[in-house]
C-alpha positions as a printed Julia matrix, in Angstrom:
509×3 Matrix{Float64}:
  -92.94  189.73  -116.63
  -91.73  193.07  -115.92
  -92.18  195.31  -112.57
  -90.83  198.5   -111.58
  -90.42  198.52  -107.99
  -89.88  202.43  -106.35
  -86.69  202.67  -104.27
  -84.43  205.92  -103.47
  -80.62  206.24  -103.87
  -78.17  208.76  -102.04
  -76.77  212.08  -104.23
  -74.64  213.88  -101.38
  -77.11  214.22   -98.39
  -79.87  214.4   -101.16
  -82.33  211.27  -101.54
  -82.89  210.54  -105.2
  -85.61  208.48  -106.38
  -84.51  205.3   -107.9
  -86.45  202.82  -110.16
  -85.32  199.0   -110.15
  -87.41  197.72  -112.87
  -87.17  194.34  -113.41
  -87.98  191.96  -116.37
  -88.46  188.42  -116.18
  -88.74  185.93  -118.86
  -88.44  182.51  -120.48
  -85.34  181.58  -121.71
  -81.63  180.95  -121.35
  -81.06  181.31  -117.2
  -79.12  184.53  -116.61
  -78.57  187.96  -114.6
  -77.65  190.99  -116.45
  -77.42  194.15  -113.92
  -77.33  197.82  -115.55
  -78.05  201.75  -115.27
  -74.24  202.6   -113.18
  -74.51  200.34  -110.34
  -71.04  200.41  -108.02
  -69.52  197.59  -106.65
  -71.86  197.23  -103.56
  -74.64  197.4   -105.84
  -73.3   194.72  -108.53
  -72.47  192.13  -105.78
  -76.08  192.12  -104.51
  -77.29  189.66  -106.94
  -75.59  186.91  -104.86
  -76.88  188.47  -101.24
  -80.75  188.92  -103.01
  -80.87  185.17  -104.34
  -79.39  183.4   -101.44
  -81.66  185.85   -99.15
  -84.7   184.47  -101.4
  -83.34  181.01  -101.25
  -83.78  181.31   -97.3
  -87.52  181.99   -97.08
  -87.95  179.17   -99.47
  -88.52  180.72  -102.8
  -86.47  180.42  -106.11
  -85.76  182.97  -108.94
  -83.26  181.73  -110.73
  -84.76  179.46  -113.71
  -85.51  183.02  -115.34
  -83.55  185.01  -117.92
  -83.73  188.26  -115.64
  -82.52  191.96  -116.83
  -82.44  194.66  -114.16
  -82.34  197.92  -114.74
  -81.54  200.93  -112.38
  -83.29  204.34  -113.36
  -82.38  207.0   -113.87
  -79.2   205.27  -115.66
  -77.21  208.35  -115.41
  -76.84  208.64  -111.7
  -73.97  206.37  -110.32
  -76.11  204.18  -107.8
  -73.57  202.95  -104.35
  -74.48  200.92  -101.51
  -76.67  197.88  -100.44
  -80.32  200.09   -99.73
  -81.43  198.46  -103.23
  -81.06  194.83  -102.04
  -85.03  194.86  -100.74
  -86.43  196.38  -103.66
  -84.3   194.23  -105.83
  -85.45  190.87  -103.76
  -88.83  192.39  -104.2
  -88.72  193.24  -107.98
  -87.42  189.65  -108.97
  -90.07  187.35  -106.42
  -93.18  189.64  -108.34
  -91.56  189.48  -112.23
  -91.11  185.43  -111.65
  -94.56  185.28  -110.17
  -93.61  184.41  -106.6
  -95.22  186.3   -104.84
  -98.07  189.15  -105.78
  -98.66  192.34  -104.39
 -101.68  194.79  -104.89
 -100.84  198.35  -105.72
  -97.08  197.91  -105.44
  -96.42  201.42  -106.8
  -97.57  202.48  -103.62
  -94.4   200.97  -101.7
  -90.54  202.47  -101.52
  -88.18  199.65  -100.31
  -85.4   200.54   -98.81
  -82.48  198.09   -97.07
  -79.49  195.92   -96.78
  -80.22  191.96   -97.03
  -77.8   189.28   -95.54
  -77.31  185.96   -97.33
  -79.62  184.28   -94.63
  -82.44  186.88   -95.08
  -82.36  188.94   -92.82
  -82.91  193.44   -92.9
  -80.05  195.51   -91.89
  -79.76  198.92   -91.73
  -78.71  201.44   -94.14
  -77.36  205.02   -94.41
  -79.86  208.29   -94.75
  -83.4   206.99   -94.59
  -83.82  210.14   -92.69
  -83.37  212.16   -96.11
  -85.94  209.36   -97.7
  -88.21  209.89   -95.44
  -88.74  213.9    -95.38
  -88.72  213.5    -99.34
  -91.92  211.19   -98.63
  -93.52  213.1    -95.99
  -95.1   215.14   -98.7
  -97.28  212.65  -100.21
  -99.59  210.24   -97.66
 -100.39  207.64   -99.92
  -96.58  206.48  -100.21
  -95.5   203.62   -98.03
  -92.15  203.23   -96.96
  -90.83  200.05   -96.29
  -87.27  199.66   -94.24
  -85.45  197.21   -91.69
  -86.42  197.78   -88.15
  -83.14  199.47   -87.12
  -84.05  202.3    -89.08
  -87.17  203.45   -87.48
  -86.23  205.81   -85.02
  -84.61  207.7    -88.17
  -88.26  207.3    -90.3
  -90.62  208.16   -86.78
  -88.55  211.61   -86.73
  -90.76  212.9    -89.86
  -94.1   214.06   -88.39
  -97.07  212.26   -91.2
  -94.7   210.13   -92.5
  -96.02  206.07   -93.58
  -94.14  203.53   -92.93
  -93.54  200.08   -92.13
  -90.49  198.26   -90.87
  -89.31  194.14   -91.0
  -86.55  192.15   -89.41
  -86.56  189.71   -92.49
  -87.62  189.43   -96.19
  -90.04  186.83   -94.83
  -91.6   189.14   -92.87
  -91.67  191.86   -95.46
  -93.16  188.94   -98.22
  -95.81  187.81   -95.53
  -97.01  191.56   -95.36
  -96.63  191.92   -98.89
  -99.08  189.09   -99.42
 -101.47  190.16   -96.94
 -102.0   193.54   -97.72
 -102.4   193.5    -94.27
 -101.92  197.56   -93.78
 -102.67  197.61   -89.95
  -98.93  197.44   -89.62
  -98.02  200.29   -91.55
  -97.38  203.3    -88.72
  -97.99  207.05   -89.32
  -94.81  208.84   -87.18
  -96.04  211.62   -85.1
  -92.62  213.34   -85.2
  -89.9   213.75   -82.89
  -89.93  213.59   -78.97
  -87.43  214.93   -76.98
  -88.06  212.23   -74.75
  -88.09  209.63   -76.91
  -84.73  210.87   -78.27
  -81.39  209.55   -76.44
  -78.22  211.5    -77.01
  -74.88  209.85   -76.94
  -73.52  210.56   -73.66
  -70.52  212.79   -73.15
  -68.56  214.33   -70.14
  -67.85  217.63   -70.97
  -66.42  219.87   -68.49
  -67.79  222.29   -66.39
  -66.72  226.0    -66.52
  -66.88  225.86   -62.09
  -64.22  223.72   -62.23
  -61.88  226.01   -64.61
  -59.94  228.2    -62.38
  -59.31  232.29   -63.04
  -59.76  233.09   -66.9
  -62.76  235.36   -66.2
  -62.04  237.35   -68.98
  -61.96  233.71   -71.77
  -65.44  232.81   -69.97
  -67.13  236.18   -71.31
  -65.58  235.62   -74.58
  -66.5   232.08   -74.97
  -69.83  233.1    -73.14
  -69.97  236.31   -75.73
  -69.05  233.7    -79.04
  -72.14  231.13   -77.46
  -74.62  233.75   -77.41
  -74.17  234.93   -80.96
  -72.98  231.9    -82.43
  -69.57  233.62   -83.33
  -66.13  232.33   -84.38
  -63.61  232.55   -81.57
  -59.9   231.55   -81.43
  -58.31  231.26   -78.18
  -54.2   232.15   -78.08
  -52.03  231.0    -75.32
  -49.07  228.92   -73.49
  -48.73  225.34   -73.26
  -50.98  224.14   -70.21
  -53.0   227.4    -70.32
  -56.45  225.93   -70.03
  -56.92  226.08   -73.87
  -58.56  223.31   -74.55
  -60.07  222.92   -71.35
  -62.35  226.64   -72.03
  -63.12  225.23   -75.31
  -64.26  222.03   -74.15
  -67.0   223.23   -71.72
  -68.4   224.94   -74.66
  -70.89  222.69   -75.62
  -72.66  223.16   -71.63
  -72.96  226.83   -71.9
  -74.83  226.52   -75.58
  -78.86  226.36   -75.64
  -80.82  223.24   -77.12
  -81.62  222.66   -81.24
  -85.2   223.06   -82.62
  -86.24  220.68   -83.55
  -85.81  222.04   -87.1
  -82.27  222.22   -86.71
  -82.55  218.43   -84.7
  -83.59  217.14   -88.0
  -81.08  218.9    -90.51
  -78.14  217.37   -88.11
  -79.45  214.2    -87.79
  -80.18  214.16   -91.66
  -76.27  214.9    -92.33
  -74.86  212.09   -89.78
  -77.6   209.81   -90.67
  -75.76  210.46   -94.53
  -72.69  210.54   -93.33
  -72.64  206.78   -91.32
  -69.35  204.83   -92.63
  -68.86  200.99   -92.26
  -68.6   199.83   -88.82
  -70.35  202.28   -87.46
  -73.15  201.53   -84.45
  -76.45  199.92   -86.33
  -78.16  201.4    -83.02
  -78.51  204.99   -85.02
  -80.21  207.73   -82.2
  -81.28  211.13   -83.19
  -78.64  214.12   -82.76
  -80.36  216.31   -80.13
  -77.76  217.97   -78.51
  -75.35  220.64   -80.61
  -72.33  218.72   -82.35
  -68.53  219.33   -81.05
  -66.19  218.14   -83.67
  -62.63  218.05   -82.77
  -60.89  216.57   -86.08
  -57.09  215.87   -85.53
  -54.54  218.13   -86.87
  -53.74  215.19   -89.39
  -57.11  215.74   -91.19
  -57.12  215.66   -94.68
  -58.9   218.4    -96.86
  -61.55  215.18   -97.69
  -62.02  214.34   -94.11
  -62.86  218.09   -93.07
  -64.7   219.6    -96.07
  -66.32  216.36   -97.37
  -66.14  214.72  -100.76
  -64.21  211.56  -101.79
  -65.1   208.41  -103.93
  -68.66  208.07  -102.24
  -69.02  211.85  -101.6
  -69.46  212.02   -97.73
  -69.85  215.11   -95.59
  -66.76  215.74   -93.7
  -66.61  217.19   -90.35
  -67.37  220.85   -91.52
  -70.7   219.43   -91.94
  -70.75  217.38   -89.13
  -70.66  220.28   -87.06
  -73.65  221.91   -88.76
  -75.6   224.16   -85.9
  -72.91  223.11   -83.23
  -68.81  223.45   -82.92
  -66.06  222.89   -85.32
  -63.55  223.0    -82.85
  -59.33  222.95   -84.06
  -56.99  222.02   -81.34
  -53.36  223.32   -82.58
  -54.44  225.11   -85.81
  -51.3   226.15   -87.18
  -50.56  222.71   -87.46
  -53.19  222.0    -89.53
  -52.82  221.57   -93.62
  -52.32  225.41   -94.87
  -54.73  224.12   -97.87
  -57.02  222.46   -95.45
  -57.71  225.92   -93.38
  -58.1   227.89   -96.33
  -61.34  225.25   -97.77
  -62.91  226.5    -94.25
  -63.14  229.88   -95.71
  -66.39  229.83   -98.13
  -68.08  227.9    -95.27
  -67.33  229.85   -92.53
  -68.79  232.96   -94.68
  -71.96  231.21   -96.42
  -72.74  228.19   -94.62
  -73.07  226.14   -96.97
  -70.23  223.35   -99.05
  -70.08  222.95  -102.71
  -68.24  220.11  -103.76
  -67.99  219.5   -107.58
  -66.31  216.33  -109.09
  -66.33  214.36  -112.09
  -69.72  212.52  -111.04
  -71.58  216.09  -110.16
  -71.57  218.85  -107.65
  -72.84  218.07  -104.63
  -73.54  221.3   -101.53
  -73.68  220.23   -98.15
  -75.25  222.49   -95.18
  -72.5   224.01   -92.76
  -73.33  226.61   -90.78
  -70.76  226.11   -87.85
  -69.54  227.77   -85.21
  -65.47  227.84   -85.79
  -63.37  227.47   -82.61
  -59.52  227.41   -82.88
  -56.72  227.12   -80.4
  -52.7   227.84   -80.89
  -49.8   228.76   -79.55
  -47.73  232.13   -80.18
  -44.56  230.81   -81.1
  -43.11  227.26   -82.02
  -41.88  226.96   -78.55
  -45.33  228.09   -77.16
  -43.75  230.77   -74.19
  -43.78  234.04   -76.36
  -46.58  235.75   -74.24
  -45.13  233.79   -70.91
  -44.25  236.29   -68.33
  -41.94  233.88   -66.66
  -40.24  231.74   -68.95
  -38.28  232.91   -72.11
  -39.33  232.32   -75.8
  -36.59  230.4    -77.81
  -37.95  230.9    -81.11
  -35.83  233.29   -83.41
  -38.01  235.87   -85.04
  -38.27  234.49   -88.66
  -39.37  230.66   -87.18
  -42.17  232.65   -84.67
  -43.18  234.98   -88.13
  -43.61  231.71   -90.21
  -45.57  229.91   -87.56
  -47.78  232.98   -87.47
  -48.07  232.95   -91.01
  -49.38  229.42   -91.49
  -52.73  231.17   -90.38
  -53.9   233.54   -93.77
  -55.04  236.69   -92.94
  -58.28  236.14   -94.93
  -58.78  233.38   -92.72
  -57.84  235.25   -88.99
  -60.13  238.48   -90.49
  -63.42  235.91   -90.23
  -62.57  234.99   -86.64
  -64.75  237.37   -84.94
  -63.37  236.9    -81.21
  -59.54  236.51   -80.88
  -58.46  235.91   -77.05
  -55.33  235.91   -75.5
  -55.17  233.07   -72.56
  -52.9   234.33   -69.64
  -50.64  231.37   -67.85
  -52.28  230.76   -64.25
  -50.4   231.1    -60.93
  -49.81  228.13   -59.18
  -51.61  229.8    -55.99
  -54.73  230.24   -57.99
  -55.29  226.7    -58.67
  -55.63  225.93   -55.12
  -58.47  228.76   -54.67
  -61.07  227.31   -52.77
  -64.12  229.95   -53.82
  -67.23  228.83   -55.49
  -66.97  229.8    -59.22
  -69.85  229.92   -61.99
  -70.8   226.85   -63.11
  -71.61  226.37   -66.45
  -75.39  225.54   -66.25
  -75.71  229.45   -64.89
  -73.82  230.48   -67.8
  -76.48  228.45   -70.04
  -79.58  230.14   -68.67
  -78.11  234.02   -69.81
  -76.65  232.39   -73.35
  -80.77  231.11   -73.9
  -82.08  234.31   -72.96
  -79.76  235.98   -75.53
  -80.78  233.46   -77.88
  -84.61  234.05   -77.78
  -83.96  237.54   -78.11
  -82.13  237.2    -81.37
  -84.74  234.93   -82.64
  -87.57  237.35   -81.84
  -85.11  239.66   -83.91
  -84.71  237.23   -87.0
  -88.22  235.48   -87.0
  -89.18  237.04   -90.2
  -85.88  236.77   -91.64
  -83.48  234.01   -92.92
  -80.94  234.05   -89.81
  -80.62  232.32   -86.78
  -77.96  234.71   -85.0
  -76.22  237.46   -84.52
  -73.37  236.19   -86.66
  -75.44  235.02   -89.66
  -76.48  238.62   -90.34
  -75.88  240.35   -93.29
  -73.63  243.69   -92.91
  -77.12  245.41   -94.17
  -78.83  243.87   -91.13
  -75.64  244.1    -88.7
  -75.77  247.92   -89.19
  -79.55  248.09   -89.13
  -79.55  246.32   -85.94
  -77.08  248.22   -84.53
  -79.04  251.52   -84.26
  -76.31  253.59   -83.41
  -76.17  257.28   -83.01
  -74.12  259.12   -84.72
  -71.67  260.07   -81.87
  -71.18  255.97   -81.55
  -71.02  255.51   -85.28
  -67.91  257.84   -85.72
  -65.95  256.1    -82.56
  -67.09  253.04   -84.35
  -65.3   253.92   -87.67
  -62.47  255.59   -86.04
  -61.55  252.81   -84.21
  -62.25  250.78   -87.2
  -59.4   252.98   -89.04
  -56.92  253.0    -86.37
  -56.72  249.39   -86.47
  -56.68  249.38   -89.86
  -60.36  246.95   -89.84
  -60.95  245.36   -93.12
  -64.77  246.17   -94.13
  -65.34  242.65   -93.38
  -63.71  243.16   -89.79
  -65.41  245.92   -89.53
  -69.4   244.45   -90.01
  -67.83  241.63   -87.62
  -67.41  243.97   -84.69
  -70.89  245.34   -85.21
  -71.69  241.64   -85.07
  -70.08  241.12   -81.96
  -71.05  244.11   -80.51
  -74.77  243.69   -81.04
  -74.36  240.43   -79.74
  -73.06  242.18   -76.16
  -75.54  245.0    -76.37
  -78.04  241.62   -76.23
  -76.36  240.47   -72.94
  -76.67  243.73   -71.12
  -80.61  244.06   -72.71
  -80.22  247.14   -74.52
  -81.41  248.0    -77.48
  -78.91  249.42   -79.06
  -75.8   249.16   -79.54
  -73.29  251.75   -77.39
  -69.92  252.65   -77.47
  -69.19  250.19   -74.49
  -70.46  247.79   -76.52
  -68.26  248.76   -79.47
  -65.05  248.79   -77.54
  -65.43  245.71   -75.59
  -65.81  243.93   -79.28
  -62.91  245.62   -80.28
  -60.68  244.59   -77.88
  -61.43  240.79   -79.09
  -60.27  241.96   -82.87
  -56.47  241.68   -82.39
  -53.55  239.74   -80.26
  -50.91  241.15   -79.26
C-alpha cells in the first residue's frame, strides 16, 4: 500500500519540505531507498527497522520502495528516520492513522527506539507557523526550539512507541499550541565577560568601543603586546543592549542550523548578542560557511552580535578578503555544485593587531626591531578595501605601571549599557519605517539625509574628507559615525564636533 508521509529537509538555514512516500507490497522481501539520500540518510533503514522491531512490530516481510521527494534535492541527516518509521508501519498495515497528511515528522531514531534530537526544527517550525491545521511532530529535546514560534502546533515523544500510541489514538489533547518566546523561560549559556571598571586608563578606547556599540559599527583596535587589546574587546558584549525578539529568533534559527555532531542535545534559545572569536587558524569554510553539508560559519554565527579577530594580520589573506561582501551587505552567498545557498550576516566586525612584527613600533619606551620592508608587509596583509570598511580605527597606548595600581572608582560597564540603549531606541525611532536597524546599516542616501548638516559643516566635512584623501565609501562611513555621536550627545544634527571626533577614528598613525 502506498503512503506519503510529510517531513522537511535542511537547504542552507532554509527548511525544505520533503515527501517520504512509501510503497508497500507483496512480493520478493526487499528495501530499495531513492530520490539523493546521503549517507546518514541511506543507513537509516537499519536504525528504522530495529527501532520498529523494539516496540514490537515487524515490516520486513514486504517488498518496500521509498522514495524521497523532491528527488532533486540532496537529502543529509537522520530528521527522516520518524517519518520513515512512520511511512513503512502505515504502508504494511501496522498501524493506522486518520488524516495523516495533517502530520510533519521530524527526528533521529536509535536502534532501541528511542527520539533524539535533530538540527534546525526552529527553521521547520516558522515555515509551519503559517498554516494551523499542520501538526508537527518531533523528539522532546526539541521543544524549546518549536515553543519559540508564537501559533505554532505541535507535539513532542521520547519514543516511537509513544509517537505510535498517539498516532493510534488520535488522541489530540497532547498536541500544544506555543505561545512564543519568554525571556524568562529562555536560559542563556553563561559567560564571564569582563567588566570595563576593572580596565584601567584607556578612556579614550572606552568611547570608541562605547561609540562602535551604539551604532553597531566596525572597530579595529591597534596596539603593543599587553596593551589591554583584547581585554577592551572582550567587555564588549556588557556594554551592548538586548535582541528583539525578532532578532532572538533569526540567531537562534542560524545556530539551531548550524549544530555539528557532539554538540549539547540540551539546545537553549540565543538571547543574548553572539561574540565569536574564531582562531587565527580558521579556514575560509569555518568563517564564511559552506563545506560538504553547507553549514554557516562563524560570520553567521555572529549575526546581530560580534565577529571579533584576535591578531588579524595573521589571519588567511584570502580568508579576510571573503569578510568583505558581508561586512557591506549583510548577507553570505555561497554557490557550489549542489546550489547556492545565502546565509544572514549582519555583524558587527571587531579586529585587533599589532603595528609591527615585533609589536613595539608605537611603544614609547622600548625600540621596534622590525626593518621597514618586514613592518610594510605585515601592514599589508590587511587590503585596503578591507581597512576602508572599518569605520573606527583606534590606537591603544601602553599603560604605566603606576596606573595599574590606581585605586579610583572607574565606570563600570552596566553604566556604559544604559547610554548605548538609549542611543539605540533613538536610532530605531529613526529607522522604524525603514529596512535598518542602525546607524551603520544606512544607506549613504540615508547617512547624508540623516545628517542634516548645514552647509558651513558640509564643506569642513568634505574638506577634511579630501585632505585625508577619504574614499567615497570612507567618506559616507564618517557621516555614519558621526551621526552615531551626534546620537550620544542628543542632538539632532550632526555638527562639526561631531564630524571631527569621527575623523580622528579614520586613520593610525
Amino acid at each position: 500500500m502506498f503512503y506519503r508521509i510529510r517531513s522537511y529537509c535542511l537547504f542552507g538555514i532554509k527548511a525544505v519540505p520533503v515527501s517520504v512516500e512509501v510503497d508497500a507490497s507483496q512480493g520478493l522481501p526487499g528495501f530499495t531507498l531513492v530520490g539523493l539520500p546521503d549517507n546518514a540518510v541511506r543507513e537509516s533503514r537499519e536504525r528504522v527497522v530495529s527501532a520498529i522491531r523494539s516496540i514490537g512490530k515487524v515490516v520486513t516481510g514486504f517488498r518496500t520502495t521509498v522514495n524521497l521527494s523532491p528527488a532533486d534535492l540532496r537529502k543529509e541527516g537522520s530528521a527522516l528516520d520518524l517519518p520513515l518509521a512512520i511511512g513503512m508501519l502505515v504502508s504494511t498495515g501496522e498501524i493506522g492513522v486518520e488524516e495523516i497528511e495533517r502530520y510533519v515528522f521530524v527526528g533521529e531514531l536509535s536502534l532501541d527506539g528511542l527520539l533524539k534530537p535533530v538540527r534546525g526544527v526552529l527553521a521547520i517550525a516558522m515555515s509551519l507557523s503559517r498554516d494551523d491545521k499542520n501538526i508537527l511532530v518531533i523528539p522532546r529535546a526539541n521543544a524549546s526550539e518549536a515553543s519559540l514560534v508564537e501559533g505554532l502546533r505541535y507535539v513532542c515523544f521520547d519514543s516511537l512507541g509513544e509517537c505510535v500510541e498517539f498516532l493510534e489514538s488520535g488522541n489530540l489533547d497532547l498536541v500544544a499550541t506555543a505561545s512564543g518566546m519568554s525571556r524568562d523561560d529562555c536560559l542563556s549559556v553563561s559567560r564571564d565577560v569582563p567588566d570595563f571598571k576593572n580596565v584601567v586608563g584607556m578612556d579614550g578606547v572606552k568611547r570608541a568601543l562605547e561609540i562602535a556599540a551604539a551604532g553597531a559599527h566596525n572597530f579595529l583596535l591597534v596596539g603593543s603586546p599587553g596593551a589591554g587589546k583584547t581585554l577592551c574587546a572582550r567587555c564588549l558584549p556588557g556594554i551592548l543592549p538586548d535582541m528583539t525578539d525578532e532578532e532572538v529568533l533569526e540567531t537562534t534559527c542560524i545556530h539551531s542550523c548550524a549544530r555539528r555532531s557532539g554538540d549539547s542535545a540540551e539546545f537553549k534559545p540565543v538571547v543574548v548578542r553572539p561574540f565569536r572569536t574564531p582562531h587565527h587558524s580558521a579556514s575560509m569554510v569555518s568563517l564564511v560557511g559552506g563545506g560538504s553539508r553547507l553549514l554557516p560559519g562563524e560570520a553567521s554565527l555572529a549575526h546581530n552580535g560580534v565577529l571579533f579577530l584576535d591578531e588579524l594580520p595573521e589571519f588567511n589573506r584570502c580568508v579576510l578578503e571573503a569578510l568583505r561582501e558581508p561586512m557591506e551587505d549583510g548577507f553570505i552567498s555561497v554557490s557550489r555544485a549542489s546550489g547556492t545557498v545565502t546565509w544572514p550576516a549582519r555583524f558587527m566586525m571587531g579586529a585587533a593587531m599589532n603595528p609591527c612584527p615585533c609589536g613595539f613600533a608605537m611603544d614609547p619606551k622600548r625600540v621596534c626591531t622590525c626593518l621597514p620592508d618586514a613592518r610594510k608587509r605585515y601592514r599589508e596583509k590587511i587590503s585596503g578595501p578591507l581597512l576602508d570598511r572599518i569605520d573606527i580605527q583606534v590606537s591603544v597606548p601602553p599603560m604605566e605601571a603606576s596606573a595599574l595600581v590606581d585605586a579610583r572608582e572607574r565606570e563600570s560597564s552596566a553604566d556604559i549599557r544604559k547610554r548605548v540603549c538609549e542611543v539605540r531606541a533613538i536610532q530605531r525611532r529613526r529607522f522604524k519605517d525603514l529596512p535598518f536597524k542602525s546607524n551603520a546599516e544606512m544607506s549613504s542616501e540615508y547617512a547624508k539625509k540623516f545628517a542634516g548638516m548645514s552647509r558651513e559643516v558640509e564643506r569642513f566635512a568634505v574638506s577634511a574628507a579630501d585632505n585625508m584623501n577619504l574614499s567615497a565609501r570612507g567618506f559616507y562611513r564618517m557621516l555614519k559615525v558621526s551621526r552615531t555621536i551626534a546620537d550620544m550627545r542628543g542632538a539632532e544634527v550632526v555638527e562639526i564636533q561631531d564630524i571631527s571626533e569621527a575623523l580622528r577614528y579614520r586613520t593610525i598613525n
